[in-house]
N, C-alpha and C positions, 0 to 999 in steps of 0.2 A: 509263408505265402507261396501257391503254386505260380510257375515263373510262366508269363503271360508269352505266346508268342505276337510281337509288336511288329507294325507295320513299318515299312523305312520306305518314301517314296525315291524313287529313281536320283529326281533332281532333290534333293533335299536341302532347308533349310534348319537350325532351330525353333521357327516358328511352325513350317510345315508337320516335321515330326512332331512338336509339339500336339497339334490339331489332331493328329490321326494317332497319337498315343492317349488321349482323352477319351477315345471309342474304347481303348481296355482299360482305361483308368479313371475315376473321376475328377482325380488330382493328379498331379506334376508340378513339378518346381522348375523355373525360369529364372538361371542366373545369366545376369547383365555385367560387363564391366559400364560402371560409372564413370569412373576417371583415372585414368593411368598418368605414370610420371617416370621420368629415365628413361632405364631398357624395358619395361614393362612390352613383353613379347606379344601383346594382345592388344591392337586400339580398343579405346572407347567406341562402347556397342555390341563387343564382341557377346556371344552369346552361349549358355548351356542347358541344354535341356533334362532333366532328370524325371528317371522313372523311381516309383515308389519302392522295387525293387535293387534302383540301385544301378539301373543302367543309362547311360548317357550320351548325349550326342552331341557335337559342336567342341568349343573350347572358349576357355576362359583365360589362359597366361601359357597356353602351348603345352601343357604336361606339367606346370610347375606348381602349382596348387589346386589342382583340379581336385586331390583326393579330398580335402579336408573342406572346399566346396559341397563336395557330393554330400559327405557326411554332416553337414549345417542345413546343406536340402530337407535331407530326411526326420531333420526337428523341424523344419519349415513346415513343412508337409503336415508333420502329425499333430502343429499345432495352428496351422492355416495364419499366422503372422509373418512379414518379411521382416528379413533382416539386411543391415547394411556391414559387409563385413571388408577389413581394410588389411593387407599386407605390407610387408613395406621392410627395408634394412633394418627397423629396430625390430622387427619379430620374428620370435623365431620359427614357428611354422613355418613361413615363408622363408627362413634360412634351408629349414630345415626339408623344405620340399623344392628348393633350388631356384627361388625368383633370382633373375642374373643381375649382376652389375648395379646392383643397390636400387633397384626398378619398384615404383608403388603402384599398388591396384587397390580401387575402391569396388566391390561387387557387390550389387544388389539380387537379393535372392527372394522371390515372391512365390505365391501359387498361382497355377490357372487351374481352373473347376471346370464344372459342366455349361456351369452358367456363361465362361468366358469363348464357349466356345464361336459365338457371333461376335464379337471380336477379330478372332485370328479369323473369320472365315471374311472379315472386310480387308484386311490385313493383307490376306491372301489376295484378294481379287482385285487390291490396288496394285500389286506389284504384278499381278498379270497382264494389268492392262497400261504399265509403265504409269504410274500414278506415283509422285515422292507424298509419301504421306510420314506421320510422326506421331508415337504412342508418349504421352506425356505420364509419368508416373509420381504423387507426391510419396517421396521418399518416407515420411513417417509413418502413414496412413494406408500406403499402397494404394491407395482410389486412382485410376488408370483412363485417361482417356484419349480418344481419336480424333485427331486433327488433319485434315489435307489442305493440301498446299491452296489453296481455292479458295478457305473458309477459314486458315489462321488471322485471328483478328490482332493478335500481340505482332506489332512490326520486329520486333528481338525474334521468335517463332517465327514468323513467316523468314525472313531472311537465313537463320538456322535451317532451315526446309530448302531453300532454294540455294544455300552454301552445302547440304547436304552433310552438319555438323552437328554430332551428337554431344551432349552434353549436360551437364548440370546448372538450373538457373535458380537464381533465388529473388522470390515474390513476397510480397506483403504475408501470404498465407502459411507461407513455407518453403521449401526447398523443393524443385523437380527435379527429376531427370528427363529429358526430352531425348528420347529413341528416334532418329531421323531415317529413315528405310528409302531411298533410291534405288531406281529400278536397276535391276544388272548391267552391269557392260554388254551390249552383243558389239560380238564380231562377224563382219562380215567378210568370206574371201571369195574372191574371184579366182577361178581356177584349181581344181580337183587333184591339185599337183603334190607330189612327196612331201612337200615342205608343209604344206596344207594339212596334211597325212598326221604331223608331230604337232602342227601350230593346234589343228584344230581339240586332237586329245589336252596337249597343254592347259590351252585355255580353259576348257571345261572344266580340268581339276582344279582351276581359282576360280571359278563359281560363274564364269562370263556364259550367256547364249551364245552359240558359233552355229552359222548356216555355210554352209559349200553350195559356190554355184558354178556351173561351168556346161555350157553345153555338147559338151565332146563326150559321147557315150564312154568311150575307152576306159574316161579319167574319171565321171561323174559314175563310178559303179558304187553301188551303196554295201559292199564287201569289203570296200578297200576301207570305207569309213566308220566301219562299226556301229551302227546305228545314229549315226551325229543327221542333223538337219542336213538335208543334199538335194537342192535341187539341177536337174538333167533343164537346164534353161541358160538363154542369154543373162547378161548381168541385168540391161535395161528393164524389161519388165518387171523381174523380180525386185529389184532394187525401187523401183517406183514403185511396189505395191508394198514397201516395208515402211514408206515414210520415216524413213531416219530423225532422229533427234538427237541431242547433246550429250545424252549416253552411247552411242554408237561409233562404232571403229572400220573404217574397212580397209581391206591392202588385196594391191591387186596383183595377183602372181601368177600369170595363164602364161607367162612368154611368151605371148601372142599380142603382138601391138593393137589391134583391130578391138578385141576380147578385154584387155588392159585400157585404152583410150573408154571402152563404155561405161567402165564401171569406175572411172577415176569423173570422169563428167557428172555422174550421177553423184556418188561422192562432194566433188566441189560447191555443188548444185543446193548440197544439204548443210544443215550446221552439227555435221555431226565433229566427234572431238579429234578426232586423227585420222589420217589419210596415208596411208603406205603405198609403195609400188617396187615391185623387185626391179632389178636391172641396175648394168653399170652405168657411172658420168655421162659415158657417154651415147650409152641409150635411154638415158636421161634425157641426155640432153637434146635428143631426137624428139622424144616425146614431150618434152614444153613446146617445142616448135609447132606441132600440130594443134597441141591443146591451146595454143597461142590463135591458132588460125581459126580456131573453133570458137573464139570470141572471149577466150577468158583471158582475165589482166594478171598482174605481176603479183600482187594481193591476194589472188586467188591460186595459184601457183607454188608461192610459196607456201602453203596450206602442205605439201606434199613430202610424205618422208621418203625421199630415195637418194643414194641407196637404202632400203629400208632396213630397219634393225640398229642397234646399237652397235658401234665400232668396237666390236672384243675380235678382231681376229677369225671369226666365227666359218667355220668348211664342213661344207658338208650340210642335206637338208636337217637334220637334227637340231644341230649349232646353230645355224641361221633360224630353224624354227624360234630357240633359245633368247635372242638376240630380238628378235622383232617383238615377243612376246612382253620382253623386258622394255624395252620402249614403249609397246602402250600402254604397258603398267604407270611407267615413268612420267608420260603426258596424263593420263586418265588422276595420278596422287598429287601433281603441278607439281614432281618434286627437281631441283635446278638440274 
């Protein structure tokens, strides 16, 4: 087989690439993990997409059995049947390709065709328009269908979609797997500043939207940011035309009280899931004062991480990027 040159979009997903490795293929393989157990280095959900030639995208257990994946893909493929394939401390493949710590994975490996391409391309367009939607899959059969959150009639599904929990159910008909797809993290910062410079690359590399807003020509230069989301704007407006929801993060790091007090109101204002703000106790503690006088209560107040970031010691814009970034990992996974 001449080796295809395949498209990789910018922002990519497994789903994405999938969609646009279909225009040189007619087939690709879609491996899922089902259900993990232990140290399995991959939650339920995680995803792999393979080419016919053998190339891949994504991950299934972080490097630990991806090869002998790829290679079950390429029977998948050439016989268009899924397979459910299981690793686990008694096998040795999975010894032998270094699952850690005695960790199990269930993977589900299917085709998508030509046919499936309306599919991915709704798939697509919910998660652009922050839609949690769920690809329900019968594990024996592979017969795949699309459910949003709006139009799940199973209360078990519907709740799974709104807990944003993927996983394996079992029905009168058979056994699912229910793929639950929530929209990405965005992060919001306020303020074009150093720390902003690390947090904003960070983030991008675990998969969140990050926009920069800061109205100070100086800071808001689209050089310093590499092409990231940057608006040359106040927080207020932009922030009210983003309509925050329950996937959203923002922290406000301008140093500037004036600049910080806008964009923590808009913030408080929204139900988004965390709220940051640089500065010490005790300019902290300056800034509930105001935010107090501005008509918000104790309830809404404490909604607020500052000093923001995790308490590791953290000097320096780098470390602190570090440290914040890990916090809203921490709040966004509910983990104690």
């Amino acid at each position: 087989m001449n080796r295809v040159e395949l498209p990789r979009p910018a922002e990519s997903t497994p789903i994405s690439v999938a969609r646009d490795w279909l225009e040189a293929f007619d087939t690709v393989a879609l491996a899922t993990v089902v259900s993990a157990w232990g140290s399995a280095p991959v939650p339920v959900g995680g995803q792999l997409v393979v080419a016919p030639d053998g190339r891949f995208e994504g991950s299934v257990s972080g490097g630990c059995v991806e090869i002998d994946v790829i290679t079950e893909a390429q029977d998948v493929i050439a016989n268009a049947k899924p397979k459910l394939l299981e690793f686990g401390v008694a096998d040795e493949v999975a010894w032998r390709a270094g699952l850690p710590c005695g960790g199990t994975i269930k993977v589900l490996v299917e085709t998508l065709q030509a046919a499936d391409r309306s599919l991915l391309d709704r798939i697509l367009d919910a998660q652009k328009f922050r839609r949690p939607i769920a690809v329900t899959t019968h594990l024996e059969t592979g017969e795949r269908n699309l459910v949003e959150a709006a139009s799940a009639l199973s209360p078990e599904l519907a709740a799974r979609i709104s807990a944003g929990e993927s996983g394996v159910v079992t029905r009168d008909d058979g056994d699912f797997f229910v793929l639950v797809l929530m929209p990405s993290v965005r992060l919001f910062l306020a303020g074009a500043t150093h720390i902003s410079q690390v947090l904003a690359d960070l983030a991008s590399r675990v998969g969140y939207d990050v926009a920069i807003v800061d109205p100070r020509p100086a800071f808001a230069s689209a050089a310093r940011f590499g092409g990231m989301t940057l608006f040359e704007d106040w927080p207020e407006p932009q922030f009210a035309a983003s309509a925050f929801d329950g996937r959203t993060a923002v922290v406000a790091l301008t140093h500037a009280a004036h600049l910080d007090d806008e964009a923590l109101t808009a913030a408080l204002r929204s139900n988004c899931f965390y709220v940051g703000a640089l500065g010490s106790r005790k300019t902290h503690a300056k800034r509930l004062e105001r935010l107090r006088a501005a008509g918000f209560e104790e309830h809404d107040l404490a909604r607020i991480h500052a000093p923001v970031g995790l308490a590791i010691g953290a000097k320096g814009p780098a470390e602190i990027a570090v440290s914040i970034l890990a916090e809203i990992v921490k709040v966004a996974r509910g983990a104690d």
